[in-house]
Predicted model as a PDB file, atoms N, CA, C, CB and O in Angstrom, pLDDT in the B-factor column:
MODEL        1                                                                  
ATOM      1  N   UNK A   1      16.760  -4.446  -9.882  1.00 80.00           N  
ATOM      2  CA  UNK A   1      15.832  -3.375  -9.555  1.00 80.00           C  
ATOM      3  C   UNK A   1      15.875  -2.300 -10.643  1.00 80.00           C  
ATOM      4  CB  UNK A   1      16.164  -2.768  -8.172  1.00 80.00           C  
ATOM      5  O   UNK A   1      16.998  -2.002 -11.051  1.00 80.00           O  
ATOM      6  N   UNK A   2      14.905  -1.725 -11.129  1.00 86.00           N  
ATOM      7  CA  UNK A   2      14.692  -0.119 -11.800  1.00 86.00           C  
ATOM      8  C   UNK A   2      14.853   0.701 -10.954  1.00 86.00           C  
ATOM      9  CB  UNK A   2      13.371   0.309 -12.386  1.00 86.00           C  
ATOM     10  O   UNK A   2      14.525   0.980  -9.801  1.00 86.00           O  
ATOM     11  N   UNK A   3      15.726   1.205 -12.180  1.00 92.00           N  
ATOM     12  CA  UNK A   3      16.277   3.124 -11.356  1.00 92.00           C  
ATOM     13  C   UNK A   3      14.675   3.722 -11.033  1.00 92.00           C  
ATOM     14  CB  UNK A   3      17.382   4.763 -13.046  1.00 92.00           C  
ATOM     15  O   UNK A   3      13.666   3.108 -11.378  1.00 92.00           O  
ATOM     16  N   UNK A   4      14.664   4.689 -10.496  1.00 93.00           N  
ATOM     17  CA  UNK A   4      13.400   5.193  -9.857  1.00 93.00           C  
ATOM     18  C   UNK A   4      12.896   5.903 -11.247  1.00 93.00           C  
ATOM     19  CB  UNK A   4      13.627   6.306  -8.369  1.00 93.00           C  
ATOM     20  O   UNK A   4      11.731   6.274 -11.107  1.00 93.00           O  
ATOM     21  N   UNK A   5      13.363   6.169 -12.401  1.00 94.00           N  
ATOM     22  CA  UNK A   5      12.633   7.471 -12.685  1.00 94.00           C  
ATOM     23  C   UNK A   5      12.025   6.151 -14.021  1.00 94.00           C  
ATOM     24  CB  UNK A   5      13.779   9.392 -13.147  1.00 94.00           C  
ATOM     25  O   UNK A   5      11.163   6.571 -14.793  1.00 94.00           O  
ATOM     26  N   UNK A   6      12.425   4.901 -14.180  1.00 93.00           N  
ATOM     27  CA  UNK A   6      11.699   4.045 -15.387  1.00 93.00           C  
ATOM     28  C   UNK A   6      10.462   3.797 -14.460  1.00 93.00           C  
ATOM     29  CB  UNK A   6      12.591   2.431 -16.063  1.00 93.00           C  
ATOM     30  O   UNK A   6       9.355   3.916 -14.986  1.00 93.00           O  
ATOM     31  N   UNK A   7      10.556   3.365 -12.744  1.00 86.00           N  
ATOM     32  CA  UNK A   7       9.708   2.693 -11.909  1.00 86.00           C  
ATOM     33  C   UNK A   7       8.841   3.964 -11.782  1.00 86.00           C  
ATOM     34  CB  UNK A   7      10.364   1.983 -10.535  1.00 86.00           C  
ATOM     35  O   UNK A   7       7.710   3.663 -11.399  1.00 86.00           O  
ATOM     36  N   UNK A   8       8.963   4.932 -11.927  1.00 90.00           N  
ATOM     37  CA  UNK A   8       7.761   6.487 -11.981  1.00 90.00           C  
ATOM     38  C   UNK A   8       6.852   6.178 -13.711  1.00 90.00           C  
ATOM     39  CB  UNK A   8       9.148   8.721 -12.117  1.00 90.00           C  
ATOM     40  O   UNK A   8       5.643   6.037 -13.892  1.00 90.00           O  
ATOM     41  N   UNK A   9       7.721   6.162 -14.506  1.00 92.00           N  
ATOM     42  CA  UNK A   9       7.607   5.722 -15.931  1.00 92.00           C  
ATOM     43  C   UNK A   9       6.126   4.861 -15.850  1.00 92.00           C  
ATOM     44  CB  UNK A   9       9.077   4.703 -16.462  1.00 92.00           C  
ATOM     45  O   UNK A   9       5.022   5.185 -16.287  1.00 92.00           O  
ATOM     46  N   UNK A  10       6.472   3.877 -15.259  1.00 86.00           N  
ATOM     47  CA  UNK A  10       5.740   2.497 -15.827  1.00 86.00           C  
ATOM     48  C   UNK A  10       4.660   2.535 -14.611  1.00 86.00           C  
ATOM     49  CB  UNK A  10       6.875   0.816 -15.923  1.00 86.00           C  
ATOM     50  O   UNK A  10       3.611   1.905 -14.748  1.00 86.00           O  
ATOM     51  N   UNK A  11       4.930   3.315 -13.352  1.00 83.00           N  
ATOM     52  CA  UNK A  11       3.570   3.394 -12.493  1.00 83.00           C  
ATOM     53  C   UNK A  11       2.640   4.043 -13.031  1.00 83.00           C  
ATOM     54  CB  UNK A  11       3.649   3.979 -11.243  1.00 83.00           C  
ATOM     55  O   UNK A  11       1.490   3.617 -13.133  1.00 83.00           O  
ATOM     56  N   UNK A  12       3.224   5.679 -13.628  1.00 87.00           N  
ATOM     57  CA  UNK A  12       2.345   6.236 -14.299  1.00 87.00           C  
ATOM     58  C   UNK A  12       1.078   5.402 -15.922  1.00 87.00           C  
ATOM     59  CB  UNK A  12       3.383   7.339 -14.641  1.00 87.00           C  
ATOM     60  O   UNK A  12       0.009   5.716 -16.444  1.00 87.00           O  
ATOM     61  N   UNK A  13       1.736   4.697 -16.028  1.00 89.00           N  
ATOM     62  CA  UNK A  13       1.017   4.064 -17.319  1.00 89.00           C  
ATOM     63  C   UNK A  13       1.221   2.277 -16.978  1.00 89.00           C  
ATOM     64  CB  UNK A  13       1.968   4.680 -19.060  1.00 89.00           C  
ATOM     65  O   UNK A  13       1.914   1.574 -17.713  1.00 89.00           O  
ATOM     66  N   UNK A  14       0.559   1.782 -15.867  1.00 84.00           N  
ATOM     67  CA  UNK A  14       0.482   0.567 -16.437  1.00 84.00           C  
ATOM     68  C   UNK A  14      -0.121   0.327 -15.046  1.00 84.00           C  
ATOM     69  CB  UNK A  14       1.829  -0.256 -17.098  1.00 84.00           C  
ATOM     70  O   UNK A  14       0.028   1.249 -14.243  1.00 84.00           O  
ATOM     71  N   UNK A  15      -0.783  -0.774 -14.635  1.00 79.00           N  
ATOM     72  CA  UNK A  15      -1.658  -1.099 -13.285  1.00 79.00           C  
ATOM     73  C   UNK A  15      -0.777  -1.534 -12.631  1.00 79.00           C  
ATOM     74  CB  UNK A  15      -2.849  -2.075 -13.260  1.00 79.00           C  
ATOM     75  O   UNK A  15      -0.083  -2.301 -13.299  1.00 79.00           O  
ATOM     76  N   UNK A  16      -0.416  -1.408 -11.514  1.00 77.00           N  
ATOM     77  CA  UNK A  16       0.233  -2.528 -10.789  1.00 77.00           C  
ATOM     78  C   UNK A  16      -0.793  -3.423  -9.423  1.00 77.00           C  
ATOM     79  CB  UNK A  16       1.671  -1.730 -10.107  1.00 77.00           C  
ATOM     80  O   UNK A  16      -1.708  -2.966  -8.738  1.00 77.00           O  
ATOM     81  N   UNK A  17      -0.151  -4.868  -9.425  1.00 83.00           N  
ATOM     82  CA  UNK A  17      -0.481  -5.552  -8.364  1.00 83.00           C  
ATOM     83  C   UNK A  17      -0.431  -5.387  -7.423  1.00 83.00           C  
ATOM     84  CB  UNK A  17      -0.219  -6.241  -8.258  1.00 83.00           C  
ATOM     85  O   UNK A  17       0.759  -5.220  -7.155  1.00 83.00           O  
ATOM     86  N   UNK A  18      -1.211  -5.275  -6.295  1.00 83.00           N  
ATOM     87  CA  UNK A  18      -0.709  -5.664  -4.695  1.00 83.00           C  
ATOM     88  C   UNK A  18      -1.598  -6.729  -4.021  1.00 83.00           C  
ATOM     89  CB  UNK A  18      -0.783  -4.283  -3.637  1.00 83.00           C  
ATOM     90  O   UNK A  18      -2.575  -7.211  -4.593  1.00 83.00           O  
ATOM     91  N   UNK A  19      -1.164  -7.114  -2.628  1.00 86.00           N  
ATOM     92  CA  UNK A  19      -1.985  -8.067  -1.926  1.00 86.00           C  
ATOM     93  C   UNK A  19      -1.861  -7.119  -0.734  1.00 86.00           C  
ATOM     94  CB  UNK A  19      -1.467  -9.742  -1.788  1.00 86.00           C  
ATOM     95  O   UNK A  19      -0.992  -6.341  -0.340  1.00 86.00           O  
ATOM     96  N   UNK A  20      -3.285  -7.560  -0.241  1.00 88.00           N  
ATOM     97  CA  UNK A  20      -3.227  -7.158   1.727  1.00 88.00           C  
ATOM     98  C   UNK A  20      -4.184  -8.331   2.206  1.00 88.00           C  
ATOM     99  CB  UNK A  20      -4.132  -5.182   2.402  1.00 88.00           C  
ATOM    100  O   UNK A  20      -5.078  -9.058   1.774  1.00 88.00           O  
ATOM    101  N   UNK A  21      -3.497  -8.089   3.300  1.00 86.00           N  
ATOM    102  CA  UNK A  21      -3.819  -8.793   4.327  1.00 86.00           C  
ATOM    103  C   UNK A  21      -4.578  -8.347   5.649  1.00 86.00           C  
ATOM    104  CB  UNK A  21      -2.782  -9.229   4.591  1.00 86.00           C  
ATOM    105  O   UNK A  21      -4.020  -7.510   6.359  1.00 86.00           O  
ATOM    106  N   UNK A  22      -5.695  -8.803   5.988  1.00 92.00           N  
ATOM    107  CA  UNK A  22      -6.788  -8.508   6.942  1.00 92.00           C  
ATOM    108  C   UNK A  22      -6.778  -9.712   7.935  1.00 92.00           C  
ATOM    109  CB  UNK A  22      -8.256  -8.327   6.181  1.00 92.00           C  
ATOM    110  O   UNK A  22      -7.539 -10.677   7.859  1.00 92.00           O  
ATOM    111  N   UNK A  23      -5.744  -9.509   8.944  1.00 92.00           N  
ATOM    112  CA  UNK A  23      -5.412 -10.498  10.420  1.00 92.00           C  
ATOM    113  C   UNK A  23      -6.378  -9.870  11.501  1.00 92.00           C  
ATOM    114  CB  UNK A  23      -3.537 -10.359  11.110  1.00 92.00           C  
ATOM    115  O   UNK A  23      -6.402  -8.696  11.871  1.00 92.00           O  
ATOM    116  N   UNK A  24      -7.297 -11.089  11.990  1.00 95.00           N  
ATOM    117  CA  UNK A  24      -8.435 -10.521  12.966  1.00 95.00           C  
ATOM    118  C   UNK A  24      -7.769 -11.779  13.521  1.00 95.00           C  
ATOM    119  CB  UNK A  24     -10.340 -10.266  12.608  1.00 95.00           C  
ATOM    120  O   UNK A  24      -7.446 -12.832  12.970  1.00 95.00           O  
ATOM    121  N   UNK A  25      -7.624 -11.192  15.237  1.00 96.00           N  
ATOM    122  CA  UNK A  25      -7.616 -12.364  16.488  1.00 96.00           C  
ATOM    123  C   UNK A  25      -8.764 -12.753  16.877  1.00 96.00           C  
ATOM    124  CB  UNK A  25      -7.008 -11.980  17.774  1.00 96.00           C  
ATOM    125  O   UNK A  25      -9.713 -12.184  16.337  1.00 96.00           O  
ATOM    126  N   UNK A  26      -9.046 -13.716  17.812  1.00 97.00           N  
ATOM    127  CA  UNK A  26      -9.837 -14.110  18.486  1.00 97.00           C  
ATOM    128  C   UNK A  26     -10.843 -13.493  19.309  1.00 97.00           C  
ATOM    129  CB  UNK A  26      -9.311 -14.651  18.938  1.00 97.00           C  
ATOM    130  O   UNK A  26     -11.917 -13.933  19.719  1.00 97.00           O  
ATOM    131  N   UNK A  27     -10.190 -12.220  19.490  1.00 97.00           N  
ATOM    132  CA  UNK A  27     -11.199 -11.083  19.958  1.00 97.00           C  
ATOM    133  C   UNK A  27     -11.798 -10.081  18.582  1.00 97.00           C  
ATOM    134  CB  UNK A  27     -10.265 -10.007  21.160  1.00 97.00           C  
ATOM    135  O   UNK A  27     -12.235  -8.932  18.643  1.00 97.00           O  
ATOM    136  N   UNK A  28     -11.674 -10.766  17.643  1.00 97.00           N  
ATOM    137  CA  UNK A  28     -12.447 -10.242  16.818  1.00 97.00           C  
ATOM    138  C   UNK A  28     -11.700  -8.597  16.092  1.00 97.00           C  
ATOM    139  CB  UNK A  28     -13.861 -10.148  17.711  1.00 97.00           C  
ATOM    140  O   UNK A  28     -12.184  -7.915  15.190  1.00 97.00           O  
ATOM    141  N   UNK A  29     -10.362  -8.340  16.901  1.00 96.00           N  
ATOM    142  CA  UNK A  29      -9.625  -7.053  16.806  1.00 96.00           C  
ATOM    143  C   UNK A  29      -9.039  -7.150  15.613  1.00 96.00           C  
ATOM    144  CB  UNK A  29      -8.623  -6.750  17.877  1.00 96.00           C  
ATOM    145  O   UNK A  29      -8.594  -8.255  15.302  1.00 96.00           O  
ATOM    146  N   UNK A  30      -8.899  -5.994  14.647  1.00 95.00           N  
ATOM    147  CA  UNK A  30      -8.041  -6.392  13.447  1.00 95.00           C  
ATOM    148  C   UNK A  30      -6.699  -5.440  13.423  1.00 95.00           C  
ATOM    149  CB  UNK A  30      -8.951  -6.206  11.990  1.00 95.00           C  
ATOM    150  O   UNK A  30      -6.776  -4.240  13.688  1.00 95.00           O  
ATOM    151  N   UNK A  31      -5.389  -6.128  13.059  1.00 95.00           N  
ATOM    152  CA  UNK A  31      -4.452  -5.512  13.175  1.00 95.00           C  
ATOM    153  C   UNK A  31      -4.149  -4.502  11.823  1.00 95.00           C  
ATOM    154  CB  UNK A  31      -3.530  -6.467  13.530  1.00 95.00           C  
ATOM    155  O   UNK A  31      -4.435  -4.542  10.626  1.00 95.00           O  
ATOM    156  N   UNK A  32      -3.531  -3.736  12.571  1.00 95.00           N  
ATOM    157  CA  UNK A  32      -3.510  -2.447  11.392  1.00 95.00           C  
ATOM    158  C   UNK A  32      -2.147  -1.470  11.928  1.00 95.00           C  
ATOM    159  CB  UNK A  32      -5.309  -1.301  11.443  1.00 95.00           C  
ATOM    160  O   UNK A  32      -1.797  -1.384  13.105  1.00 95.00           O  
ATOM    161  N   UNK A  33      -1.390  -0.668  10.591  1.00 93.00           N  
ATOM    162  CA  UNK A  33      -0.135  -0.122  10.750  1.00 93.00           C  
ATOM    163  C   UNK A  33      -0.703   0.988  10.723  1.00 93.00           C  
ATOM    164  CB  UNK A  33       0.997  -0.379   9.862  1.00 93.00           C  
ATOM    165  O   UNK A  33      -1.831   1.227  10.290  1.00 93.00           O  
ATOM    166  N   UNK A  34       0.330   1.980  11.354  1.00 95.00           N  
ATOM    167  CA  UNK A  34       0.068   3.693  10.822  1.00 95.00           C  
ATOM    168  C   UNK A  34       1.283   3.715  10.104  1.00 95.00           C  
ATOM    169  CB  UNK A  34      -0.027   5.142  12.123  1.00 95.00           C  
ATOM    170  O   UNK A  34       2.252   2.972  10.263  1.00 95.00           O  
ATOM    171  N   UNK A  35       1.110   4.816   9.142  1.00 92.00           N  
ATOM    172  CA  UNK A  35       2.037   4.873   8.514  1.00 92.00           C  
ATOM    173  C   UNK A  35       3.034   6.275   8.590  1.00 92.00           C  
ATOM    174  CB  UNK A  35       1.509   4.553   7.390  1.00 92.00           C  
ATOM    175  O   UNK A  35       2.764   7.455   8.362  1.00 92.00           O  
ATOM    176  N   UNK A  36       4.071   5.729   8.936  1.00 95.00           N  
ATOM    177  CA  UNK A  36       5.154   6.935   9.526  1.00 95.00           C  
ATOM    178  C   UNK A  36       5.804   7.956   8.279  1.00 95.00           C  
ATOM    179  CB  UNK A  36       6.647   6.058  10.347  1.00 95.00           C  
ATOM    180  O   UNK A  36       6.576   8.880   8.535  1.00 95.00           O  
ATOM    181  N   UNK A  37       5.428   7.674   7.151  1.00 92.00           N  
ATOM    182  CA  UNK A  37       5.593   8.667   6.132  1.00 92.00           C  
ATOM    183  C   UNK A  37       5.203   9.178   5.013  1.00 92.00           C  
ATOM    184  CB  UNK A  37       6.241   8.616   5.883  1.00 92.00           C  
ATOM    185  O   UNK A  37       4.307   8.452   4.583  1.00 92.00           O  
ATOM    186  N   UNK A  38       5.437  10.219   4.166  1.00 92.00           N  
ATOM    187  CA  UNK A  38       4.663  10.517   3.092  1.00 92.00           C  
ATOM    188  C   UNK A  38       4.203   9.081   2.014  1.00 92.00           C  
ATOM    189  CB  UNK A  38       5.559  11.660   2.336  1.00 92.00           C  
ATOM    190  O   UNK A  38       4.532   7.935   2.320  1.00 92.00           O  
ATOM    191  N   UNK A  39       3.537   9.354   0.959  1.00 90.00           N  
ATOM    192  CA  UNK A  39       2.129  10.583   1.197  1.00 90.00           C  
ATOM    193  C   UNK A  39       1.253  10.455   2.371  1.00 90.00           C  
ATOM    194  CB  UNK A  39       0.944  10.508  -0.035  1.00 90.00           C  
ATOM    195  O   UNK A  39       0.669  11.391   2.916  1.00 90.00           O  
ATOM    196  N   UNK A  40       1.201   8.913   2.800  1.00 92.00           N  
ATOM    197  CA  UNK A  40       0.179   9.015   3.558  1.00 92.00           C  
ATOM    198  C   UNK A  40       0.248   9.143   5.190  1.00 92.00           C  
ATOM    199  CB  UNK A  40      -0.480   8.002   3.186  1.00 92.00           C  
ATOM    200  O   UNK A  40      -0.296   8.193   5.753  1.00 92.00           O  
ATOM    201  N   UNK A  41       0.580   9.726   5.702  1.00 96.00           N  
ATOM    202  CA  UNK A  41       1.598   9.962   7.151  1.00 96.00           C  
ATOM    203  C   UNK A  41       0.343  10.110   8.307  1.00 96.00           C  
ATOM    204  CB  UNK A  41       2.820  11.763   7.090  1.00 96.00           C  
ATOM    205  O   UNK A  41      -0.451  11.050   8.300  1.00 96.00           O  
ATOM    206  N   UNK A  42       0.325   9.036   9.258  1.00 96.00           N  
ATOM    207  CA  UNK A  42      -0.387   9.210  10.352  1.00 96.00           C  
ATOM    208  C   UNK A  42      -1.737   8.283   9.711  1.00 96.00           C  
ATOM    209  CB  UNK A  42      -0.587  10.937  10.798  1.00 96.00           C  
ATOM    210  O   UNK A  42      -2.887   8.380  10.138  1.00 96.00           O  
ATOM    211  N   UNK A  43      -1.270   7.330   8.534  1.00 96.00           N  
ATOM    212  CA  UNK A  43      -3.144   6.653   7.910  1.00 96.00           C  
ATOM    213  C   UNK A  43      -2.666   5.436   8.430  1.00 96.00           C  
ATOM    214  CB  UNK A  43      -3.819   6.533   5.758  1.00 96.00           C  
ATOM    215  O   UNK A  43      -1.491   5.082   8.522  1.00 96.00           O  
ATOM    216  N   UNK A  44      -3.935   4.677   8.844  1.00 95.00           N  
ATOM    217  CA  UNK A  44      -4.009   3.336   9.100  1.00 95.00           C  
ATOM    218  C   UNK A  44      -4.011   2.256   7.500  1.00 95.00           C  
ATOM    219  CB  UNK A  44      -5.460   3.228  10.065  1.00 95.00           C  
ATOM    220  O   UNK A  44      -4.486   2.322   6.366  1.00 95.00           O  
ATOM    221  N   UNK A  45      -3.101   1.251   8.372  1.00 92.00           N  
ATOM    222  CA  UNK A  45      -2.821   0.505   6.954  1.00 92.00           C  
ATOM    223  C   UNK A  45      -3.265  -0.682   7.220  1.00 92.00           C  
ATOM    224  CB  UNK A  45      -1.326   0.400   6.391  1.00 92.00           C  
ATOM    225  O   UNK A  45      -3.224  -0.805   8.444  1.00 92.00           O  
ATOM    226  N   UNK A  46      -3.764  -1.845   6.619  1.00 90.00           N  
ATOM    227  CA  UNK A  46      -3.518  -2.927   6.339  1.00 90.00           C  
ATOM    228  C   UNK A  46      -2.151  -3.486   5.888  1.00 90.00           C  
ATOM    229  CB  UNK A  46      -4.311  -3.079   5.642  1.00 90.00           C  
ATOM    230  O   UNK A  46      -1.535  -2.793   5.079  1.00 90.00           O  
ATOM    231  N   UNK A  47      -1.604  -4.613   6.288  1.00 85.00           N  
ATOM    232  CA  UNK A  47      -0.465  -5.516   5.701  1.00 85.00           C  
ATOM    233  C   UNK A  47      -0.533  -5.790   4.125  1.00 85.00           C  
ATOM    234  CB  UNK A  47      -0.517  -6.949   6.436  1.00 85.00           C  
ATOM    235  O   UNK A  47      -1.604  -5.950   3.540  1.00 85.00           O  
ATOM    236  N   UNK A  48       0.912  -5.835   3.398  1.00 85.00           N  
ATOM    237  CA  UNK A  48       0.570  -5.871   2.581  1.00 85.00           C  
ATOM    238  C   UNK A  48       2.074  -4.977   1.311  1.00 85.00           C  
ATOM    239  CB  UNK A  48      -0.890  -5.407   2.950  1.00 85.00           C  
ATOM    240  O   UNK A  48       2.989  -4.207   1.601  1.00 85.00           O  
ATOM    241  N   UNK A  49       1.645  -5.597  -0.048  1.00 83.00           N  
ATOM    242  CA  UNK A  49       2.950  -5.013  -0.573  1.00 83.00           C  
ATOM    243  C   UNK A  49       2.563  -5.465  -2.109  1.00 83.00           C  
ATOM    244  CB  UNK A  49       4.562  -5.724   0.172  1.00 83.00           C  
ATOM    245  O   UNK A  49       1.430  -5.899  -2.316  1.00 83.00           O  
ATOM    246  N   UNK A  50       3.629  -5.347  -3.313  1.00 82.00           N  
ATOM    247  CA  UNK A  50       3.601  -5.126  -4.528  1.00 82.00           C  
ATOM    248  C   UNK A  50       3.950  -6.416  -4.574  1.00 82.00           C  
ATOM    249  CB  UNK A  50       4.316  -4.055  -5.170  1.00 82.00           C  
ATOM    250  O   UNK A  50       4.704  -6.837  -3.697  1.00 82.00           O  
ATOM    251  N   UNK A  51       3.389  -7.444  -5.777  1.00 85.00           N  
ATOM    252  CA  UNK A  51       3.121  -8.588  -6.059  1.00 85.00           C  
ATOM    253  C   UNK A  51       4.448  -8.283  -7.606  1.00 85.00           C  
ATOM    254  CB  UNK A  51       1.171  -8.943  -6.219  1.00 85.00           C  
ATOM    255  O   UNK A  51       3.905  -7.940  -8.657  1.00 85.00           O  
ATOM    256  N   UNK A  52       5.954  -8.417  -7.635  1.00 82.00           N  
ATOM    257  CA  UNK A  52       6.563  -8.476  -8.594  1.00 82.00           C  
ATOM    258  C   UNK A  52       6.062  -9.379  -9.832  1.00 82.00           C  
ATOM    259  CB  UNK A  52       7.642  -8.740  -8.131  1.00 82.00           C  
ATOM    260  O   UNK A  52       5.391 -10.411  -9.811  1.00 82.00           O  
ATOM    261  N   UNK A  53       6.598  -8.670 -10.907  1.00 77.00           N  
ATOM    262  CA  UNK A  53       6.183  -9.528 -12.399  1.00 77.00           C  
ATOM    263  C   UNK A  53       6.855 -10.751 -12.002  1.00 77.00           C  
ATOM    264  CB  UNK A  53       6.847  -8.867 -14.091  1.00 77.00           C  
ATOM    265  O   UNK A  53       7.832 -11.018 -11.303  1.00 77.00           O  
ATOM    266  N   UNK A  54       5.791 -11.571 -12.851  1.00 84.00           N  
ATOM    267  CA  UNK A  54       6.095 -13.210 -12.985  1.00 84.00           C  
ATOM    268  C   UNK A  54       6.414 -13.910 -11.311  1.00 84.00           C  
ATOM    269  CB  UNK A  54       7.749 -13.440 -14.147  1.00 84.00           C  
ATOM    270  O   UNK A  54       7.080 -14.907 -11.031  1.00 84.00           O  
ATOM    271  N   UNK A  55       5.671 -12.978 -10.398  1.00 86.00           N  
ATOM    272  CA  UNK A  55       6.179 -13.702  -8.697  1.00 86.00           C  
ATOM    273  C   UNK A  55       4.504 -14.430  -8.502  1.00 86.00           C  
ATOM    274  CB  UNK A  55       6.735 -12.002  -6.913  1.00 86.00           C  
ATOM    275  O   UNK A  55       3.493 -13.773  -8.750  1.00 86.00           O  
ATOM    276  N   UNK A  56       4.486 -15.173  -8.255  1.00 86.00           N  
ATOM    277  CA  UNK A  56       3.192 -16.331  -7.999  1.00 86.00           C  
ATOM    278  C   UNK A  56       3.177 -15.450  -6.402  1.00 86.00           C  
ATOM    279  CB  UNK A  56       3.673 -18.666  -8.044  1.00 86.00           C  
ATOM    280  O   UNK A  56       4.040 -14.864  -5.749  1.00 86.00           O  
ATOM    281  N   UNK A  57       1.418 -15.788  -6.181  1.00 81.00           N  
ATOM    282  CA  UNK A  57       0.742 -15.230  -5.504  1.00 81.00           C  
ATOM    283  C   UNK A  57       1.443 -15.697  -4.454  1.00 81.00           C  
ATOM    284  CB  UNK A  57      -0.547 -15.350  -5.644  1.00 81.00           C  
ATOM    285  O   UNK A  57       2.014 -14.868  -3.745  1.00 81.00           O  
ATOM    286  N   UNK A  58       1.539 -17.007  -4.162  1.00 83.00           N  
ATOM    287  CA  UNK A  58       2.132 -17.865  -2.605  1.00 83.00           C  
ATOM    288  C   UNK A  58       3.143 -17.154  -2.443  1.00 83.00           C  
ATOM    289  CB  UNK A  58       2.649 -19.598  -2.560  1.00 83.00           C  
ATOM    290  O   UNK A  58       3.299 -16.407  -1.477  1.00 83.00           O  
ATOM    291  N   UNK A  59       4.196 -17.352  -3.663  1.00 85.00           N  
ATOM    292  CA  UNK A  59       5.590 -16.526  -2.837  1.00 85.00           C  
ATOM    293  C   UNK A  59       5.426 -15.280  -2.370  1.00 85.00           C  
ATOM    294  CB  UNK A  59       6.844 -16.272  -3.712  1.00 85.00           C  
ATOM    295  O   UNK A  59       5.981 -14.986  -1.311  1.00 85.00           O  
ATOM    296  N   UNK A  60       4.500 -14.145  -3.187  1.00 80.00           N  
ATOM    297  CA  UNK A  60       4.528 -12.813  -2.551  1.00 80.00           C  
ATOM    298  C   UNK A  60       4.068 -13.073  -1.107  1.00 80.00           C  
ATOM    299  CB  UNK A  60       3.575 -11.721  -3.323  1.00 80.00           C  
ATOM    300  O   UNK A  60       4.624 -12.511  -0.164  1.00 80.00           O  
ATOM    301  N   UNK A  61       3.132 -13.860  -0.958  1.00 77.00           N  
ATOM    302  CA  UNK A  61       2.948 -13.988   0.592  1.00 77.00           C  
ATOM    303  C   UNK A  61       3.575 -14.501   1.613  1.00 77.00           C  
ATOM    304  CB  UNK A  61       2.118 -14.460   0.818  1.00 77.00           C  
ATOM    305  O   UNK A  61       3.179 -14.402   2.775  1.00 77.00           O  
ATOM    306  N   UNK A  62       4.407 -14.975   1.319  1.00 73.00           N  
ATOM    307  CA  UNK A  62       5.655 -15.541   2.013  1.00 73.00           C  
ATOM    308  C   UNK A  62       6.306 -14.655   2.822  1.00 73.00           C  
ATOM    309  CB  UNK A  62       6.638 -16.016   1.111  1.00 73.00           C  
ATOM    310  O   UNK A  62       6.772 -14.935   3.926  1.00 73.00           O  
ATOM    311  N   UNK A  63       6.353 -13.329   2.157  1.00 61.00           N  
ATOM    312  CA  UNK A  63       7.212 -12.104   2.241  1.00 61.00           C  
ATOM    313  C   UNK A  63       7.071 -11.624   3.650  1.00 61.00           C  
ATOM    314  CB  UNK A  63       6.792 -10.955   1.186  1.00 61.00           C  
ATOM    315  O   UNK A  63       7.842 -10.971   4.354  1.00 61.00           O  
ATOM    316  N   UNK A  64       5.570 -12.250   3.936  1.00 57.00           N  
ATOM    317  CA  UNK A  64       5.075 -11.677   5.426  1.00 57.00           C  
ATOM    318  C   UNK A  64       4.976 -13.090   6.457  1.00 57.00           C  
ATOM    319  CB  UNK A  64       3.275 -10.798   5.274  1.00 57.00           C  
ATOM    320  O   UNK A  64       4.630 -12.974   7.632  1.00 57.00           O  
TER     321      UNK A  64                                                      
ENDMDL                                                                          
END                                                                             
């Protein structure tokens, strides 16, 4: 893992990956998180997370 202040470093200047995920049941309902802390505190989320360098799409999805 990177210490936090290279992982501030390289967010600030470089794109990063993510995947989400959009799970609708049978009633057509789609599941969704709130999110219990900063920045975004009390927002509805989709599933979902940071796709690591050189991690193939399947495995990041595995994760869930």
């Amino acid at each position: 893992m990177l210490n936090i202040e290279t992982f501030k470093t390289i967010v600030e200047n470089n794109p990063l990956i993510s995947i989400d995920f959009v799970i609708i049941n049978k009633e057509n309902k789609i599941l969704l998180g709130k999110r219990v802390n900063k920045p975004a505190y009390n927002f509805l989320f989709t599933l979902g997370g940071r796709v690591y360098k050189n991690e193939k799409l399947d495995d990041a999805k595995k994760e869930f």
